[in-house]
C-alpha positions as a LaTeX table, in Angstrom:
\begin{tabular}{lrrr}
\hline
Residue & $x$ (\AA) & $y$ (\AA) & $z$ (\AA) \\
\hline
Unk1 & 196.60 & 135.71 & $-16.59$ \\
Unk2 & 196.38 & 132.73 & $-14.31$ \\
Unk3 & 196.17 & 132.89 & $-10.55$ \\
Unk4 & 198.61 & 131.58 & $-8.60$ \\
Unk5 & 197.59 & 128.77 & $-6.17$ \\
Unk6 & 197.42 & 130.10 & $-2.22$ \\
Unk7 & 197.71 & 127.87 & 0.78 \\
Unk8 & 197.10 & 128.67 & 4.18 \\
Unk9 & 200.21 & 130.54 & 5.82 \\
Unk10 & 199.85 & 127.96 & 9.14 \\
Unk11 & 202.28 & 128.64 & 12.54 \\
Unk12 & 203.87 & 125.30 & 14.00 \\
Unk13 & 201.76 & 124.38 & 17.04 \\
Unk14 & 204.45 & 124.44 & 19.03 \\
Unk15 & 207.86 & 126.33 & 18.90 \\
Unk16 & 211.64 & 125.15 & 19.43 \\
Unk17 & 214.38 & 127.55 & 19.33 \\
Unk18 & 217.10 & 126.63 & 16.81 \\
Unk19 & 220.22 & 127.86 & 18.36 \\
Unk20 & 223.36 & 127.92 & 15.68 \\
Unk21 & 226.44 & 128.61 & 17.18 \\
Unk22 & 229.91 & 128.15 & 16.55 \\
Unk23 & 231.00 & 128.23 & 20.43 \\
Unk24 & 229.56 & 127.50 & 23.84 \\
Unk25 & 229.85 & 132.05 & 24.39 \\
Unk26 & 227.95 & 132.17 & 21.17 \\
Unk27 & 225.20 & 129.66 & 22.99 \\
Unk28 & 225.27 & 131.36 & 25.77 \\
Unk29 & 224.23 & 135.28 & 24.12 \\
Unk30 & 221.89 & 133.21 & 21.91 \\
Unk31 & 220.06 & 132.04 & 25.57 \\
Unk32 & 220.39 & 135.58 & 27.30 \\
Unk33 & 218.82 & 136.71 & 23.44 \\
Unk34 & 216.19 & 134.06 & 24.27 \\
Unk35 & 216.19 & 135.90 & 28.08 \\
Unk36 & 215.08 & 139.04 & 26.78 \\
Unk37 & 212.24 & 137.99 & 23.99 \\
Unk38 & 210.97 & 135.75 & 27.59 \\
Unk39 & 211.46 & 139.31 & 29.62 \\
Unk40 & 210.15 & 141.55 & 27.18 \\
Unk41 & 206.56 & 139.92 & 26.59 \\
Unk42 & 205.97 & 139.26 & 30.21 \\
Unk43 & 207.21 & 141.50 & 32.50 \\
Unk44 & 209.33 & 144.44 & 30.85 \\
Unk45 & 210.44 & 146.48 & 33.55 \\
Unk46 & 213.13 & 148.73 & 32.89 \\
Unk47 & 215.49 & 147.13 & 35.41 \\
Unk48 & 214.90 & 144.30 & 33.75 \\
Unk49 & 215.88 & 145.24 & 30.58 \\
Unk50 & 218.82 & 147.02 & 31.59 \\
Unk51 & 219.94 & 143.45 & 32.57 \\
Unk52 & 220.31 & 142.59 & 29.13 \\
Unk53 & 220.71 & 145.78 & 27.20 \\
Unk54 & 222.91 & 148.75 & 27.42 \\
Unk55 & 222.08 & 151.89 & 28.10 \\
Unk56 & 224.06 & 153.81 & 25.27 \\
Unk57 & 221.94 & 151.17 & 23.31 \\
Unk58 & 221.50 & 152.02 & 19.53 \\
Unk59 & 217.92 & 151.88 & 17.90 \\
Unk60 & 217.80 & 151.71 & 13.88 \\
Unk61 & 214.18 & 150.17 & 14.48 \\
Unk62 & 212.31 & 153.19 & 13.21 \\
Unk63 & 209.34 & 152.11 & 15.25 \\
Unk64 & 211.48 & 152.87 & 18.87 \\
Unk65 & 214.02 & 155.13 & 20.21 \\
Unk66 & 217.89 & 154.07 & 21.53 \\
Unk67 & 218.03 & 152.76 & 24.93 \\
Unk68 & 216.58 & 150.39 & 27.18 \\
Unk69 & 213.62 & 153.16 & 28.06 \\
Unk70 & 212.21 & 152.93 & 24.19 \\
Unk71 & 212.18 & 148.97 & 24.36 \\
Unk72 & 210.98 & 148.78 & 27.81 \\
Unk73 & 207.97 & 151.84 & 27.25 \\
Unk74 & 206.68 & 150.12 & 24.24 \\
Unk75 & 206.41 & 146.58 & 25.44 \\
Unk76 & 205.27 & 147.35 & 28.86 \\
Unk77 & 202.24 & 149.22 & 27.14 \\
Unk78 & 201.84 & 146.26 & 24.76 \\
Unk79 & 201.78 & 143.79 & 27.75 \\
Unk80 & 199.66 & 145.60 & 30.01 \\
Unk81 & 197.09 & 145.17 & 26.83 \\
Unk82 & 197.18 & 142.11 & 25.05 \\
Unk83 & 198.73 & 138.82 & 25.37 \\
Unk84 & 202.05 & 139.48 & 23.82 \\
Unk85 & 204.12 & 136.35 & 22.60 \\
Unk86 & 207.45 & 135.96 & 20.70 \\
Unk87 & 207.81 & 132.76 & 19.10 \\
Unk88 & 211.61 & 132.24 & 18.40 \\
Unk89 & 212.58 & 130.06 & 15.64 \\
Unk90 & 216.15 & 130.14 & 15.31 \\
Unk91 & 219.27 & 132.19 & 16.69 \\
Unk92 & 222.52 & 132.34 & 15.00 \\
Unk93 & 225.87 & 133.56 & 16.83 \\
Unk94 & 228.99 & 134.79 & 15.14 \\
Unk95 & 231.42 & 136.70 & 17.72 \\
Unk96 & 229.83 & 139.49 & 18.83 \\
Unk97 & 226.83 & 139.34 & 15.81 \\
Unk98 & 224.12 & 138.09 & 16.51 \\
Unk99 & 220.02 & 137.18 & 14.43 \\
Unk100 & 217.25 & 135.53 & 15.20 \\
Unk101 & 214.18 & 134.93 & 13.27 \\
Unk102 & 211.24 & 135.51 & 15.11 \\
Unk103 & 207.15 & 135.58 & 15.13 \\
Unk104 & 205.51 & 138.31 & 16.94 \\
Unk105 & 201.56 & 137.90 & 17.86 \\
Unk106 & 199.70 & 139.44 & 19.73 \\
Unk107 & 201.48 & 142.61 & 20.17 \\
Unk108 & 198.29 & 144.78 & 19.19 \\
Unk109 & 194.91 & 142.46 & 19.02 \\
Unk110 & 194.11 & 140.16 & 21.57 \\
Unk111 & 192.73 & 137.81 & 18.06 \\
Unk112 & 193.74 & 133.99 & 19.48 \\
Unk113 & 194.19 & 133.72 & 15.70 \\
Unk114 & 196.70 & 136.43 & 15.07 \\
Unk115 & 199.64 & 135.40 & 12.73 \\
Unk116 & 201.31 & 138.22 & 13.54 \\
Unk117 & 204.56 & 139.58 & 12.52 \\
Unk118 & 207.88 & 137.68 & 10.80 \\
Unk119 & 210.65 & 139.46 & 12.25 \\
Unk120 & 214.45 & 139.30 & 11.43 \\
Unk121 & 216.13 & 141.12 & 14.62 \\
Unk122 & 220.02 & 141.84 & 14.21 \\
Unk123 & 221.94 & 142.41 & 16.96 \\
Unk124 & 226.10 & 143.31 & 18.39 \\
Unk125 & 227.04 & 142.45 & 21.92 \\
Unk126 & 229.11 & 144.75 & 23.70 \\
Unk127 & 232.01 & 143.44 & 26.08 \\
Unk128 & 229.98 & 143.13 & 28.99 \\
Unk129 & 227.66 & 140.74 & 26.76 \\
Unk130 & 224.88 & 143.76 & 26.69 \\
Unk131 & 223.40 & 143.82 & 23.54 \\
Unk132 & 224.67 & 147.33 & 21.74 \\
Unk133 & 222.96 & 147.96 & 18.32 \\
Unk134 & 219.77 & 146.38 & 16.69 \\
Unk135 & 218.49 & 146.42 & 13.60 \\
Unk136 & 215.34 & 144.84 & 12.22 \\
Unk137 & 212.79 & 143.83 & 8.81 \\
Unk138 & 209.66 & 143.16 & 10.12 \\
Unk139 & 206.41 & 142.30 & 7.91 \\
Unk140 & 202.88 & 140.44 & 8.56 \\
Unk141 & 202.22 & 137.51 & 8.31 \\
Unk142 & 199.56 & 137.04 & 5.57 \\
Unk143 & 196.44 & 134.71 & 5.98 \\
Unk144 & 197.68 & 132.61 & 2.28 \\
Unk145 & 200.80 & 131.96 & 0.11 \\
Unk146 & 201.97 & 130.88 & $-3.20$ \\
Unk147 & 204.39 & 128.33 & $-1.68$ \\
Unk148 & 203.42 & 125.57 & 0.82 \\
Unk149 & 206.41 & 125.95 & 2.94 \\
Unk150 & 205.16 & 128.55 & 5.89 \\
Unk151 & 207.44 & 131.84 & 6.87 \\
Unk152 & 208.77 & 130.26 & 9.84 \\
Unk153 & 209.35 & 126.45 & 8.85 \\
Unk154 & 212.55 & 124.81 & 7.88 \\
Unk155 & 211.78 & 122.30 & 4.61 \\
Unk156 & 215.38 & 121.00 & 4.34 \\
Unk157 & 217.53 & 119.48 & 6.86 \\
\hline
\end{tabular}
């Protein structure tokens, strides 16, 4: 059998968030969504948090438990030991639904070189324009692919 060719699974040097909305609301949860991934790998205090998520907040992440105390306990521990960064690559808004597709390095090596994680969060806004529910696929980032085209990069207009 013949091996497929690999190329090197490179990150954009730099990062601008793609924000696809229908409305100026939906631009404006997609920005408080941006808010949060800002909040969460600098400084996630609980009061913080709380700013931006509810607190009958539902979890299906099995990696934390509902509420704002799960989200803010695990990133405050991440922060206080490596140099956490979310790179968000896009945002898209329908009514009260809401995903963004995001890049998650450094959240348990302090490797300059980490690729980290390719995330897909999912999200519902309550009326108060908390976020409500979350759901999420996470996977790494490998080092090589079969396809030139990057997890994160947008080939087509």
């Amino acid at each position: 059998m013949q091996s497929m060719p690999q190329h090197p699974n490179t990150l954009p040097d730099t990062v601008t968030t793609e924000i696809i909305a229908t409305d100026d609301a939906g631009r404006a949860r997609a920005q408080r969504i941006l808010a949060l991934y800002e909040l969460i790998s600098t400084n996630p205090t609980l009061d913080g948090i709380r700013d931006y998520i509810a607190d009958d907040y539902v979890q299906h992440s099995p990696m934390l438990p509902d509420g704002p105390v799960g989200v803010s306990m695990f990133f405050q521990a991440v922060v206080a030991q490596y140099p956490a960064r979310i790179d968000v690559h896009r945002i898209m808004v329908i009514g009260d639904w809401a995903m963004a597709h995001v890049n998650f390095r450094n959240l348990n090596t302090d490797d300059p070189e980490d690729l980290g994680m390719a995330g897909v969060d999912i999200y519902t806004f309550g009326p108060d324009g908390k976020l409500t529910e979350h759901w999420d696929a996470v996977q790494q980032v490998p080092a090589t692919s079969t396809n030139p085209n990057g997890m994160f990069l947008k080939v087509r207009g």
